[in-house]
N, C-alpha and C positions, 0 to 999 in steps of 0.2 A: 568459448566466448570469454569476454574479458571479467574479471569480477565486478567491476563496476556496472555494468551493463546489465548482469544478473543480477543485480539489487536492487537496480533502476526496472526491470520488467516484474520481479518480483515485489514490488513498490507499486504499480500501476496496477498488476494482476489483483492487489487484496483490495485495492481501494473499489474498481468495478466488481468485485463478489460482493464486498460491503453495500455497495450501490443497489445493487442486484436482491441482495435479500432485504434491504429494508424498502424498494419498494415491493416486495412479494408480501413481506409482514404488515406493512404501513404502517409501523412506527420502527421508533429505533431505540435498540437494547443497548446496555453497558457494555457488551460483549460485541457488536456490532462498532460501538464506535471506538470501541478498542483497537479493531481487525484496520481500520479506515487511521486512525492515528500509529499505527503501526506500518503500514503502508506510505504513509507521509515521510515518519523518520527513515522509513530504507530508500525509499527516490535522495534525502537529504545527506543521507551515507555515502551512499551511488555517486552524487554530484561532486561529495567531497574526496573520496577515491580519485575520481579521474580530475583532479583540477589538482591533487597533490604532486 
């Protein structure tokens, strides 16, 4: 699979765990919205890979 593509599912993957565990906690931690802004810039990586 192309790298792009791998950073863009890798991207989506952490943002739904992030999703996942803060509604399992019900609140959200530093560390949680860490996971969820870390998943942002790899979908933002991803995009810019295959648009280069």
């Amino acid at each position: 699979m192309e790298q792009w593509k791998m950073s863009i599912l890798t991207g989506i993957a952490l943002i739904i765990l992030g999703i996942i565990f803060i509604i399992l906690r019900g609140h959200v931690s530093i560390w949680l919205a860490i996971v969820i802004i870390l998943g942002i810039i790899d979908i933002a990586l991803g995009l810019f890979r295959k648009n280069r």
